[in-house]
N, C-alpha and C positions, 0 to 999 in steps of 0.2 A: 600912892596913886596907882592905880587898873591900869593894866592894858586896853582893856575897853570901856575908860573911860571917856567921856563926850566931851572933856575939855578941850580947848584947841591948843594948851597948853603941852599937854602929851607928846613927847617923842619918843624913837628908838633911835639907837645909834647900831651903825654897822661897820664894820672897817672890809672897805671894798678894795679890791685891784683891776687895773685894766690894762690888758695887753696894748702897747702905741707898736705895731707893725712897722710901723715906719720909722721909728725911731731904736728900733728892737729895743723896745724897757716897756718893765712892768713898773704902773704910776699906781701909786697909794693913793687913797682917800676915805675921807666917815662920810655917810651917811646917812643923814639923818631922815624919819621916814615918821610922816603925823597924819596918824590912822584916821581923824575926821573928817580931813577933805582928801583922803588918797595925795597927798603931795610931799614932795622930795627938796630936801637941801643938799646938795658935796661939799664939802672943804679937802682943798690941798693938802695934804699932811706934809709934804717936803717944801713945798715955797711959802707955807703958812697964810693962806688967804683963800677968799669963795673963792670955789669954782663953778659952781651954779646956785644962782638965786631959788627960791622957794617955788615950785612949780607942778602943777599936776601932771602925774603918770600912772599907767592903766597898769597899777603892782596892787595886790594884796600883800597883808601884814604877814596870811599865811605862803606867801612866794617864796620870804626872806628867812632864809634860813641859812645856816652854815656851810660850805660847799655849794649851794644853790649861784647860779649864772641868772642873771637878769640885764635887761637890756633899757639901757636910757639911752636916749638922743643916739640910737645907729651905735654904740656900745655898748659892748658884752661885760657886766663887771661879774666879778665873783666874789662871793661871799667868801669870808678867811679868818671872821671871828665877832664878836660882840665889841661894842666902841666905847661902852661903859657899864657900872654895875649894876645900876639899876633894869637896863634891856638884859642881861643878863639873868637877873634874878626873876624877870619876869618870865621871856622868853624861853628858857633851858629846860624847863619842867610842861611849860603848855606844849612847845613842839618838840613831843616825844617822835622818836624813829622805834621802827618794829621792821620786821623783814618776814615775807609771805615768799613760799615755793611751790609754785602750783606743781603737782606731781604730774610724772609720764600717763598715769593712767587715767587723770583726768582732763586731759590738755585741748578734747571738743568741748566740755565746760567751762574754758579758760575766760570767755570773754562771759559767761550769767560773773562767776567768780569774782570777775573782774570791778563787774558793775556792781555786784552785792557789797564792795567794801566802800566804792566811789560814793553810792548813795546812803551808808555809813559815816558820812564825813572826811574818809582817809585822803589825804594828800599824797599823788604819786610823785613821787620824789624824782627815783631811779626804776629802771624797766630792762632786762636784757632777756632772753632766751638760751639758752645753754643745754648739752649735751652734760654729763654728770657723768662720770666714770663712780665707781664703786670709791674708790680713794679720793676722790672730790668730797662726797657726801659725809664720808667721813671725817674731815675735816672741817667742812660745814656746821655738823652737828656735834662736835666735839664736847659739849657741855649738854647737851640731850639726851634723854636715855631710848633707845631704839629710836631717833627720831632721822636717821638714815634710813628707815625702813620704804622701801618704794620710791626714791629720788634719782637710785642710778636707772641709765636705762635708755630712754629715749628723748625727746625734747622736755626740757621742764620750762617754766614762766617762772625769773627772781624778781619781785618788787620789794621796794624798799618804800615803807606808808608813813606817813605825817599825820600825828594828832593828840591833842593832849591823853596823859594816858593812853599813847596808842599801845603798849607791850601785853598792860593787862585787858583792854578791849579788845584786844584782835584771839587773843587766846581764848577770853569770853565767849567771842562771835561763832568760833569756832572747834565750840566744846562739844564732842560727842561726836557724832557719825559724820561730821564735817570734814574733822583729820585725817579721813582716807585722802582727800583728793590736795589736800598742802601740809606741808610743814611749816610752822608756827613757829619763830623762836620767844620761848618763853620768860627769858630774862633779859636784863642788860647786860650780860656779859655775853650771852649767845646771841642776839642780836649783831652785835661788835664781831661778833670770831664769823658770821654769817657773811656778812658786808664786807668785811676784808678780804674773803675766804672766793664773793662772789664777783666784788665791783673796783678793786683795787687795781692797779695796773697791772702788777705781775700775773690776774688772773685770768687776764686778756689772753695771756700767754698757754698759761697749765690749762684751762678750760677752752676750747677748739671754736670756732664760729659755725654757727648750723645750718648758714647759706648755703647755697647750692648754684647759683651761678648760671644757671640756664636754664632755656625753656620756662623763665619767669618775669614778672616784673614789679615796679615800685607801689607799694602805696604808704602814703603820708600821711597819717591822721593832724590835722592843723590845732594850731596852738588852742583856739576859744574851744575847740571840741574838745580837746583834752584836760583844760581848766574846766570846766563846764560838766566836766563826768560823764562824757558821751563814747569814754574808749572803750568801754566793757561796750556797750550798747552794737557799736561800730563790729568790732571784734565777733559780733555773737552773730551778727548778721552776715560776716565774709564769711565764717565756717559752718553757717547754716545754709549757704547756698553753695558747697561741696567745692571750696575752693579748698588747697594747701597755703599756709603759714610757715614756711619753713622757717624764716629770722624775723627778729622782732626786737628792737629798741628804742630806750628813749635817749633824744637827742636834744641839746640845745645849741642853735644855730647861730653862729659871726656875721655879723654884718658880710663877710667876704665871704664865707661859705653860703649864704644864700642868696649876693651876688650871681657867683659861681653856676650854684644847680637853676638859676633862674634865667641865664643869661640866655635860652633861648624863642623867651618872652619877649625879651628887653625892644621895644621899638615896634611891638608886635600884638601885645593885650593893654587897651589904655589901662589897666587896672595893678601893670606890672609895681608902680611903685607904691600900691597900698597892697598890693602882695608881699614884696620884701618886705616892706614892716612889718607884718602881722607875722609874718616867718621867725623872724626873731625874737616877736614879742613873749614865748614864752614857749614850755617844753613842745616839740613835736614825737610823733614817735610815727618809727620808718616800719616796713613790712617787703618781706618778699614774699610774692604769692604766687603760684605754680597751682595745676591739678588739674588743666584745663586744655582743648586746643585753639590756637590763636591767641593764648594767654592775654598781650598788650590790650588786642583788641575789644577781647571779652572781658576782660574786668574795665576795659572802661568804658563799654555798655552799662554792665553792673553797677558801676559809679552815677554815671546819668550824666544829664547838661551840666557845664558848669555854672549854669546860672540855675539854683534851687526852685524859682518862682517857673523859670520853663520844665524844669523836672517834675514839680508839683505837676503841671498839665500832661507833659507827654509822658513818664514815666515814676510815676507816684510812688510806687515802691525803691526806686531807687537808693545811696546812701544820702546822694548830698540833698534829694528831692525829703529826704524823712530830716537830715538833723542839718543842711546849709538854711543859712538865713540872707545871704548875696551871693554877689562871685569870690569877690573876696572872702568870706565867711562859708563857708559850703564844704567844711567838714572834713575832706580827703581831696588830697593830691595822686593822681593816677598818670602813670606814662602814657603820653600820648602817643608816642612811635615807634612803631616794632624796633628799629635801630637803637633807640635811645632803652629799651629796654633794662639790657645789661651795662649800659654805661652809669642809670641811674642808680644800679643795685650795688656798680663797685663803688660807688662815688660812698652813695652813704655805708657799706657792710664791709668794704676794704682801704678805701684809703681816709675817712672821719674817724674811724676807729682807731688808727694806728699814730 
């Protein structure tokens, strides 16, 4: 039996965890996931019974992947492995991982780059921005032959993509004069030594953060934008209008973390609680942006109204006026206040990180 088969018979299994905060324990459960009508079953694995009935939720097949974080009913669950052999046999080989480094010297073409692999089909996975010392790269590329060449330096873009055969497509994609502006790892074993090398915890550590902390401020490319392949899009359009990028990640948001950075909506935008949900319903990815004066003020001109249909009128160029489709749905989160600035840049570049 397909993975894309039409039966409704078809399932995946997953074995998920969910942090209970309140109870400081992590709860196990499978999850089962029946790609025909997008819906969801959990079973308990410790008390041995449902814990939710059969129910639709706005996931894709391709969301669910190993380490992947997804959000049902206001929790964050994380993927931790396959629940049976057959999701397994199916799944392991369709969603292949590959790792792309945009280089130093290509990093104003970071966001076409971006888009060229998005409308490829690639699934972003993982997203950071990093500083690369000489002795990073090399470790990096440890199984590559010159493929340290142009990595140390200045800011580079690490993604980590999703897609069947992504290892040998992505090397494909970019054969020939394309390998000036990224490194490609070309196998599954360099892949692995890349991803350890880049996005593992201790790397947080050896590799420096490339925020800057001041005279900048937030922006938030929102969940459906970034499913939807509008981050290269997004991206190409802030550094074509002469802003700086200094940091850049992808992040997936707790129910209590986007409480948190939202709570000074709360009571304030009727649209606060279909904000938090869309917040967590899947990756966002953060930015600090600098290169301007009045920085808050002036990129959230540049942003537009937050309602896309008044942008469409007064500011048609605008971001969320070109790729929002509501308020809710409208593409990028923008500081709104010179004060909140710097609060929103440590919240997500210093203290989510650690």
């Amino acid at each position: 039996m397909a993975a894309t088969t039409e039966d409704s018979g078809t399932r995946f299994c997953f074995l998920v965890d969910w942090y209970d905060g309140h109870a400081d324990l992590s709860r196990s459960y499978q999850l089962f996931y029946f790609p025909v009508d997008q819906t969801i079953e959990m079973y308990d694995v410790k008390q041995r019974r449902s814990f939710l009935k059969r129910t639709r939720v706005d996931l894709r097949l391709q969301d669910l992947y190993i380490g992947a974080a997804v959000n049902v009913n206001a929790r964050q669950l994380v993927i931790r492995g396959y629940g049976d052999e057959f999701t397994q046999n199916e799944l392991q080989h369709q969603m292949e991982r590959t790792l792309m480094v945009i280089k130093p010297n290509a990093f104003r073409e970071a966001g076409e780059i971006l888009d060229d692999v998005q409308k490829r089909g690639f699934t972003l996975c993982r997203l950071r921005m990093l500083q690369i010392s000489r002795q990073n790269a090399d470790s990096i590329c440890r199984f590559e032959q010159n493929g340290a060449s142009d990595l140390a330096g200045g800011r580079a873009i690490a993604v980590e993509l999703m897609k069947p055969n992504a290892v040998g497509e992505l090397v494909a994609n970019f054969n020939g004069g394309g390998r000036k502006n990224v490194y490609i790892a070309s196998s599954a074993q360099s892949v692995q030594q890349g991803l350890d090398e880049i996005f593992n915890e201790p790397a947080y550590s050896r590799i420096p953060r490339t925020a800057v902390f001041q005279n900048s401020t937030l922006a938030l490319i929102r969940p459906h934008a970034v499913n939807s392949g509008m981050t290269g899009q997004i991206l190409n359009e802030i550094l074509k209008a002469g802003y700086e990028v200094n940091d850049m990640e992808l992040f997936r948001l707790e129910n209590a973390n986007a409480e948190e950075f939202l709570e000074v909506y709360k009571g304030v935008v009727p649209e606060y609680h279909s904000m938090l949900n869309h917040l967590t319903s899947g990756p966002v990815i953060a930015l600090e942006i600098s290169g301007k004066p009045d920085i808050v003020n002036n990129f959230r001109e540049f942003c537009g109204p937050m309602d896309p249909e008044l942008g469409r009128v007064l500011r048609p160029q605008s971001i969320r006026a070109q790729f929002g489709s509501d308020k809710v749905h409208n593409a990028i989160h923008c500081t709104d206040l010179d004060e909140d600035g710097p609060l929103e840049i440590q919240y997500f570049f210093r203290i989510l990180v650690t």
